[in-house]
KOLBA-294360 format. One record per atom (N, C-alpha, C): chain; x, y, z; residue in one letter; atom name. Coordinates in nm, 4 decimals. Atoms other than C-alpha are relative to their C-alpha. Example, Ala and Ser with C-alpha at 12.3 -4.5 7.8 and 13.67 -1.06 7.14 Angstrom:
% residues 2
   mol         c1         c2         c3   type   atom
     A     0.0890    -0.1190     0.0000      A      N
     A     1.2300    -0.4500     0.7800      A     CA
     A     0.0900     0.1200     0.0000      A      C
     A    -0.0820    -0.1190    -0.0060      S      N
     A     1.3670    -0.1060     0.7140      S     CA
     A    -0.0770     0.1090     0.0730      S      C
//
This chain:
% residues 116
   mol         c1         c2         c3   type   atom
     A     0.1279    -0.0099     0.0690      X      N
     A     0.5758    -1.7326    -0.7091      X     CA
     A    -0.1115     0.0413     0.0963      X      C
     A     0.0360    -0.0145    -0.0700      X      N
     A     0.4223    -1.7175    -0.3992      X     CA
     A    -0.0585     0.1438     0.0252      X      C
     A    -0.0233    -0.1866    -0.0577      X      N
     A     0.5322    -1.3236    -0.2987      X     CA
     A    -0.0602     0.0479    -0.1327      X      C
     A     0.0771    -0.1074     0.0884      X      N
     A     0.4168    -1.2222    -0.6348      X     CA
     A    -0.1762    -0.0345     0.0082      X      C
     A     0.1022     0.0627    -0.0466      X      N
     A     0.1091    -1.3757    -0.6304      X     CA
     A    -0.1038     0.0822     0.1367      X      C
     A     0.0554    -0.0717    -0.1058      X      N
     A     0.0477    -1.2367    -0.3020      X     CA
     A     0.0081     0.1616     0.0224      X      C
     A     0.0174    -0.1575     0.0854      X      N
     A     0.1496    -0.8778    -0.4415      X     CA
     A    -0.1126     0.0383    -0.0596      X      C
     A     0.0546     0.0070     0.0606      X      N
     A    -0.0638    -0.9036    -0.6767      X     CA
     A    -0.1580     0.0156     0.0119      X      C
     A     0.1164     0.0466    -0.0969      X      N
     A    -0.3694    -0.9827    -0.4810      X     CA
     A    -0.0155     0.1369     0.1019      X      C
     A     0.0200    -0.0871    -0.0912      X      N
     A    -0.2764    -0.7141    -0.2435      X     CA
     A    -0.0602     0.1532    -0.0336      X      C
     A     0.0149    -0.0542     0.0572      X      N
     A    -0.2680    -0.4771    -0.4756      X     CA
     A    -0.1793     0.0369    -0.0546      X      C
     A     0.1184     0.0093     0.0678      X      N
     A    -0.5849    -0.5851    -0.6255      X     CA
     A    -0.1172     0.1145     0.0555      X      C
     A     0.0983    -0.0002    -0.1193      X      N
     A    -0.7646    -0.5662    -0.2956      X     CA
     A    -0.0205     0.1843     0.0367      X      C
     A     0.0049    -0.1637    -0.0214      X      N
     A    -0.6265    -0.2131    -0.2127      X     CA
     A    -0.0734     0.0933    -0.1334      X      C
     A     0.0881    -0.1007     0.1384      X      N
     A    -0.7235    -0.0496    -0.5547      X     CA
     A    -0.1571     0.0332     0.0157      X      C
     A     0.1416     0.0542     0.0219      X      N
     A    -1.0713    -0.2050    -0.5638      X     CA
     A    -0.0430     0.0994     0.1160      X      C
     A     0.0101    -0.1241    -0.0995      X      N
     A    -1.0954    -0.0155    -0.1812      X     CA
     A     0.0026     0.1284    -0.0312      X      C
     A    -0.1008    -0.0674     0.0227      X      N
     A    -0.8843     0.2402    -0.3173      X     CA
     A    -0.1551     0.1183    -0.1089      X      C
     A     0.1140    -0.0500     0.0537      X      N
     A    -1.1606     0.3228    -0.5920      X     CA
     A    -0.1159    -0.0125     0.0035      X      C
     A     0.1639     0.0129    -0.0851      X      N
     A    -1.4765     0.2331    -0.4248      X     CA
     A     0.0132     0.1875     0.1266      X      C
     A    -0.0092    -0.1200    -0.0756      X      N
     A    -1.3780     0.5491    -0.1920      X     CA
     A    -0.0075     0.1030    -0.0915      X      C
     A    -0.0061    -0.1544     0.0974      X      N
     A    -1.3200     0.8004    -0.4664      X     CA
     A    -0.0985     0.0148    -0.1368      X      C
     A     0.1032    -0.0073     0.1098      X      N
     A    -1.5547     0.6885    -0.7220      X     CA
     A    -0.1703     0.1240     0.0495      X      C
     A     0.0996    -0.0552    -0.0077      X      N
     A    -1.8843     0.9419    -0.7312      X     CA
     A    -0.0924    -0.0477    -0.0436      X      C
     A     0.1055     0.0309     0.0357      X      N
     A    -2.1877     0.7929    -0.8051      X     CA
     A    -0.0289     0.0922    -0.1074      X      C
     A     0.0121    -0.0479     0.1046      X      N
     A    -2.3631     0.9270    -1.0982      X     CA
     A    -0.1503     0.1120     0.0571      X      C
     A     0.1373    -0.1217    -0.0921      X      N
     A    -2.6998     1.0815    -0.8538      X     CA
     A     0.0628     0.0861     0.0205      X      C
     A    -0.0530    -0.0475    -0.0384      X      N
     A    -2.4367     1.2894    -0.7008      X     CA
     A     0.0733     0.1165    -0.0958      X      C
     A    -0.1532    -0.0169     0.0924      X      N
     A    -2.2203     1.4256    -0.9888      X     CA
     A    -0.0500     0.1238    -0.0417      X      C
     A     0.0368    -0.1473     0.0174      X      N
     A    -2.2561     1.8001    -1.0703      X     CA
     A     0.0343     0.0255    -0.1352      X      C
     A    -0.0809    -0.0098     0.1440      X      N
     A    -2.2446     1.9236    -1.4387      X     CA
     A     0.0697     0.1052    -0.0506      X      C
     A    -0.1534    -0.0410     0.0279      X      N
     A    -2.0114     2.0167    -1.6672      X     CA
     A     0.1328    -0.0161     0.0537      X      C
     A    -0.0861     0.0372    -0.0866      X      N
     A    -1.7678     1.8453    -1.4176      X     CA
     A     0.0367    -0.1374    -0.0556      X      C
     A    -0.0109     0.1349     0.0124      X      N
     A    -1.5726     1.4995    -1.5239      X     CA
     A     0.0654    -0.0626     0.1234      X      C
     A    -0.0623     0.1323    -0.1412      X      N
     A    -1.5504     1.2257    -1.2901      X     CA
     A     0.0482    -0.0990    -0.0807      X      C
     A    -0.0483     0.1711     0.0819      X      N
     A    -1.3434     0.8851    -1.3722      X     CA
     A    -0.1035    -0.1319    -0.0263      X      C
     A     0.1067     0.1023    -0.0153      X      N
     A    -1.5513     0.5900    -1.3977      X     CA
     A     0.0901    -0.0773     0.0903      X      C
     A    -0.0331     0.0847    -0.1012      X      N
     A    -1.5393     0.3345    -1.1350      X     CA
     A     0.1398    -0.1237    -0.0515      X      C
     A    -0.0540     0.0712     0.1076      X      N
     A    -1.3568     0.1054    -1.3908      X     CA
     A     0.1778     0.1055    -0.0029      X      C
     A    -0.1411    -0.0500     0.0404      X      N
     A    -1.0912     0.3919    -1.5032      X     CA
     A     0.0958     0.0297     0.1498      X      C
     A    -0.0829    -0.0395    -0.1386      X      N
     A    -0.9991     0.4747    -1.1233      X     CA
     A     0.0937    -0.1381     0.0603      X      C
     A    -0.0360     0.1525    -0.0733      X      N
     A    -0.9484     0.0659    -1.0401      X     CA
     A     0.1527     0.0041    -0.1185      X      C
     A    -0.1106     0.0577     0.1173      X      N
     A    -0.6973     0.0746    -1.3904      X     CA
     A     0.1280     0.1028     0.0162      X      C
     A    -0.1127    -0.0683    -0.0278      X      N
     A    -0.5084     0.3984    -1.2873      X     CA
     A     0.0649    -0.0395     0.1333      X      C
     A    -0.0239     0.0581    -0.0954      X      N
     A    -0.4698     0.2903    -0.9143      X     CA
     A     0.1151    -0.1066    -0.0198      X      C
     A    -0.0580     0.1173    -0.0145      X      N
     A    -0.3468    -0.0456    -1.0133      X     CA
     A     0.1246     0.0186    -0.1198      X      C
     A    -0.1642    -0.0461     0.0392      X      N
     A    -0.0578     0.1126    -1.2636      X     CA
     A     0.1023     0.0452     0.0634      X      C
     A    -0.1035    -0.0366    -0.0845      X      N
     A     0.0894     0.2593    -0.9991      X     CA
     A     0.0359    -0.0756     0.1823      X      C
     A    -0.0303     0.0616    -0.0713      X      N
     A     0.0411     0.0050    -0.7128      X     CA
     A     0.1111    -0.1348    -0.0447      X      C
     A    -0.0820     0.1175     0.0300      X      N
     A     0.1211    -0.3165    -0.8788      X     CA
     A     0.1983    -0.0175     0.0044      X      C
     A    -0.1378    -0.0769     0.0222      X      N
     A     0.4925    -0.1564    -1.0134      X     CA
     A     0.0453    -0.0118     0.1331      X      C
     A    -0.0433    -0.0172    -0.1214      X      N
     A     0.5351    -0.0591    -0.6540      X     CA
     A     0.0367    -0.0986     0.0633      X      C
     A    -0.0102     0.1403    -0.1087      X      N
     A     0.4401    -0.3681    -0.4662      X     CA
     A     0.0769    -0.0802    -0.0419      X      C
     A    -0.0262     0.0910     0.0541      X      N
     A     0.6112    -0.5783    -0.6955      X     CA
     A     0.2044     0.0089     0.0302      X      C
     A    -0.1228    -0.0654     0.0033      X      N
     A     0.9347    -0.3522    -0.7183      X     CA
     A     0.0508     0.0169     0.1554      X      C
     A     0.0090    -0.0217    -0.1233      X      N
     A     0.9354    -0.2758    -0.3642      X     CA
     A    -0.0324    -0.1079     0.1343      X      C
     A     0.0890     0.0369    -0.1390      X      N
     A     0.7331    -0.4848    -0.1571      X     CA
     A     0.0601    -0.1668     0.0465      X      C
     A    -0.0689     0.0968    -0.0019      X      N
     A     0.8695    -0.8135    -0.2475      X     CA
     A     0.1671    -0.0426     0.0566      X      C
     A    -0.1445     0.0191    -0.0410      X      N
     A     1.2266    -0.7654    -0.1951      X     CA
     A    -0.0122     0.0350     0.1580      X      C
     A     0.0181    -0.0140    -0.1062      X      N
     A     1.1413    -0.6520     0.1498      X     CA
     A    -0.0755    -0.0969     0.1080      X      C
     A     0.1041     0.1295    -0.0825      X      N
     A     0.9421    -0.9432     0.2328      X     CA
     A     0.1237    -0.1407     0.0053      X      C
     A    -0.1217     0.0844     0.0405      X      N
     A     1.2429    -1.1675     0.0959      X     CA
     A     0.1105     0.0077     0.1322      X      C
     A    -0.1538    -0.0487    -0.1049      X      N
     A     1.4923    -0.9578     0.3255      X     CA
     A    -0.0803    -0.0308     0.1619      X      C
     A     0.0266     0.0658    -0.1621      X      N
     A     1.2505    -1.0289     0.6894      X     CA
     A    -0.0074    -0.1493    -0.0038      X      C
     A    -0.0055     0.1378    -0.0263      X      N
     A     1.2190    -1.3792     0.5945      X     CA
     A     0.1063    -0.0126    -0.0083      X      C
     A    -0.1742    -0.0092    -0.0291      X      N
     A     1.6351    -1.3581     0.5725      X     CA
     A     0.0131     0.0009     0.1389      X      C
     A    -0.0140     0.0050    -0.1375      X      N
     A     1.6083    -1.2136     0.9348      X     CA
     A    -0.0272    -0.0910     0.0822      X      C
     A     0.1040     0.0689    -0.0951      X      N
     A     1.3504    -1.3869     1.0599      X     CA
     A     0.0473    -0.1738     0.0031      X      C
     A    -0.0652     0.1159    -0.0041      X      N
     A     1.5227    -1.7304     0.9706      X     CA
     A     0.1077    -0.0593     0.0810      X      C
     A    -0.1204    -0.0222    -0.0649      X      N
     A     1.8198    -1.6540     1.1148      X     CA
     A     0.0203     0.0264     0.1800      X      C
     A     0.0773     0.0260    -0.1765      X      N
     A     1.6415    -1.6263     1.4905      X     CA
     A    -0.1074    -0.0781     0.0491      X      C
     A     0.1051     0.0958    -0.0563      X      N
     A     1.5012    -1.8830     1.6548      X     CA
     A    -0.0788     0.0664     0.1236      X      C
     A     0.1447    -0.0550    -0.0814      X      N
     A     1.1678    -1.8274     1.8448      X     CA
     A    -0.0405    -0.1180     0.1008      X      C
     A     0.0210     0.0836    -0.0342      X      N
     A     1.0636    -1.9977     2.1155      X     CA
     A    -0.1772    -0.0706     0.0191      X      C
     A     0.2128    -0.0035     0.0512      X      N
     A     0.6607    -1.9300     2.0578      X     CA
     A     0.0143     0.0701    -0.1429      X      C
     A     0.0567    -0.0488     0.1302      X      N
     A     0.4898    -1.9040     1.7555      X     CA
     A    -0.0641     0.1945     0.0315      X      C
     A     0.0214    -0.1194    -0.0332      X      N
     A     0.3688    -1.5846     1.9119      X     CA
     A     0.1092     0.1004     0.0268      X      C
     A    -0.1382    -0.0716     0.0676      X      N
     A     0.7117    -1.4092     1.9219      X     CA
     A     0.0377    -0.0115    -0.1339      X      C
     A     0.0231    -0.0370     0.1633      X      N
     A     0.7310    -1.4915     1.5755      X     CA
     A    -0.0492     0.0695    -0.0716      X      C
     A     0.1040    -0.1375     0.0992      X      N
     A     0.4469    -1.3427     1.4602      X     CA
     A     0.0377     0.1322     0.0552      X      C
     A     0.0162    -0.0899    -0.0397      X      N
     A     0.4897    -1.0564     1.6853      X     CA
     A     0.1487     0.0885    -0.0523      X      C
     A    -0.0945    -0.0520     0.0843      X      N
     A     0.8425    -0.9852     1.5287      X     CA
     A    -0.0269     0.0075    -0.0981      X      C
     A     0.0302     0.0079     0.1760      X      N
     A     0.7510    -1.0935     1.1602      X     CA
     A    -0.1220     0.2013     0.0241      X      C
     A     0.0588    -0.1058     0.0144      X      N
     A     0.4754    -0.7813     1.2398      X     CA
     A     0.0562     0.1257     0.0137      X      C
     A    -0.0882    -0.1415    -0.0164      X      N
     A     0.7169    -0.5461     1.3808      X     CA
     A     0.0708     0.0389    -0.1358      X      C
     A    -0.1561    -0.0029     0.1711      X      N
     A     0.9942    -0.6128     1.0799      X     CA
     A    -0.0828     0.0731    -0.0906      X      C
     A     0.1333    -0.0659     0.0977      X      N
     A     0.6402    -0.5019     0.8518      X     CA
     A    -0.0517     0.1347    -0.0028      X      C
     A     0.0025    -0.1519    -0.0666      X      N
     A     0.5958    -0.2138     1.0271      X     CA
     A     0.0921     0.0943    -0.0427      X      C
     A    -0.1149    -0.0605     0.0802      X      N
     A     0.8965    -0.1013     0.9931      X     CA
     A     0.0289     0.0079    -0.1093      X      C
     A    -0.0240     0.0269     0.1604      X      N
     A     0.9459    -0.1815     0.6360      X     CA
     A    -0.1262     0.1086    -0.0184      X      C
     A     0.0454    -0.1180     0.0608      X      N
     A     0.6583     0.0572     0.5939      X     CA
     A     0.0478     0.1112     0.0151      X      C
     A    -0.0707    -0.1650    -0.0875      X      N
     A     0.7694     0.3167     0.8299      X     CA
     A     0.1136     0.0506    -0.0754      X      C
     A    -0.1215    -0.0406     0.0889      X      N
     A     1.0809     0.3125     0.6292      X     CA
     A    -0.0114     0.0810    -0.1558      X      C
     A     0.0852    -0.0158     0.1549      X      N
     A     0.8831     0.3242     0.2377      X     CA
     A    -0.0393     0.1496     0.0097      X      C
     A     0.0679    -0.1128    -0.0147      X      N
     A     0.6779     0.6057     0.4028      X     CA
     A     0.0863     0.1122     0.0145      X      C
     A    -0.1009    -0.1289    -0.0525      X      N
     A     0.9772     0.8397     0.5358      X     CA
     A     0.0900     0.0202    -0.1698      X      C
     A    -0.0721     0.0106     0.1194      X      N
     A     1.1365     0.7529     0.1756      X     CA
     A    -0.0502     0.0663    -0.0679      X      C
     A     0.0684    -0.0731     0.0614      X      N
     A     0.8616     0.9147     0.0038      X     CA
     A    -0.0189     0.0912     0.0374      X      C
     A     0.0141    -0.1112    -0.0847      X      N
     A     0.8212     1.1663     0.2312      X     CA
     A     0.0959     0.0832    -0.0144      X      C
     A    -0.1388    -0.1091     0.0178      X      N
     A     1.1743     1.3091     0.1907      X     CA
     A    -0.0028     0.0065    -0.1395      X      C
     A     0.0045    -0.0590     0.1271      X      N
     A     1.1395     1.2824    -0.1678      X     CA
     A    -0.0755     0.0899    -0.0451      X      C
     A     0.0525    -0.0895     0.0698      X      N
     A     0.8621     1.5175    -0.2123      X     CA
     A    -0.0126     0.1200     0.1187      X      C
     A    -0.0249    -0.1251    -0.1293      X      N
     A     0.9713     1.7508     0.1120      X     CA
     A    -0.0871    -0.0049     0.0925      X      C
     A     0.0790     0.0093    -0.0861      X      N
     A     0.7433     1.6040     0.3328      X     CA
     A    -0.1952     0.0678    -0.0722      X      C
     A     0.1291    -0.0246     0.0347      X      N
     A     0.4003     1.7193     0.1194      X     CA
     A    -0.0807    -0.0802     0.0062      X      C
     A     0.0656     0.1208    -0.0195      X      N
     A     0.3150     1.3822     0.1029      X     CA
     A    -0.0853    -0.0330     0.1362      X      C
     A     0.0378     0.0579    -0.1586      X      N
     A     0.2650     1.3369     0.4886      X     CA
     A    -0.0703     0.1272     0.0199      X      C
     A     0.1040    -0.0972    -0.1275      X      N
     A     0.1260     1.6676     0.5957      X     CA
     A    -0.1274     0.0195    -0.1193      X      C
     A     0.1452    -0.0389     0.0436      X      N
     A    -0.1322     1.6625     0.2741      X     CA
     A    -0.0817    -0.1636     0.1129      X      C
     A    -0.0095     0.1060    -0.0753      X      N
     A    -0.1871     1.2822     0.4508      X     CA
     A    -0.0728    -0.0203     0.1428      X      C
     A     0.0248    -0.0694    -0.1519      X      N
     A    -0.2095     1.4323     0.8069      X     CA
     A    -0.1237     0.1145     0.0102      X      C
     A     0.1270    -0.0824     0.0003      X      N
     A    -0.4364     1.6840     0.7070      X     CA
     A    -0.1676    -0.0653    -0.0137      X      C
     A     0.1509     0.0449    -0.0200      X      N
     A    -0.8126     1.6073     0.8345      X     CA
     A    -0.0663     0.0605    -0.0502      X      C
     A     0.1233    -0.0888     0.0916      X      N
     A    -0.9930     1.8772     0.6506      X     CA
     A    -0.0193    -0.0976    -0.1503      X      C
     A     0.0131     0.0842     0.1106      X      N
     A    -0.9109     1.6381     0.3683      X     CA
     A    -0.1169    -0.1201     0.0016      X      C
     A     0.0891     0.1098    -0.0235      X      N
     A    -1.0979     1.3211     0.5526      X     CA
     A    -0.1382     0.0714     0.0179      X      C
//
């Protein structure tokens, strides 16, 4: 209950970020042009995070606390500093997954700074 919970939340958090960046103010907004509302960007965002994190993110959190049980630490600071690596990785992994599924467009639109 926990891991979802904390999905859930994560999710939230990122969206809310997620569409505070892409939302346009309404001073700004050029016409005859539609923008989302701040509102519809937080509700599309969070259809396609939640799914994810939930589907994804959890079972991967399940499988380092498997590892991570299974090796004793002798500092709390090797702990954490593995538990962060294992996280890492678990993205690094997500990211190369998506990446080969759409031929790498994902990462070099991503990589591209003319974008930022």
């Amino acid at each position: 209950m926990n891991k979802l919970l904390s999905a859930l939340l994560t999710a939230i958090f990122y969206c809310v970020f997620l569409a505070s960046i892409e939302y346009t103010p309404m001073n700004i907004r050029e016409e005859n042009t539609y923008y989302f509302s701040y509102f519809s960007l937080l509700f599309i965002y969070l259809m396609y995070s939640v799914p994810f994190l939930v589907i994804v993110g959890i079972p991967f959190s399940m499988l380092i606390e498997k590892i991570e049980n299974r090796i004793t630490f002798k500092s709390s600071i090797r702990r954490y500093s593995f538990n962060v690596s294992l996280y890492l990785l678990a993205g690094i992994i997500v990211a190369l997954f998506f990446s080969l599924l759409s031929k790498g467009n994902i990462l070099m639109k991503l990589l591209d700074l003319k974008v930022f």
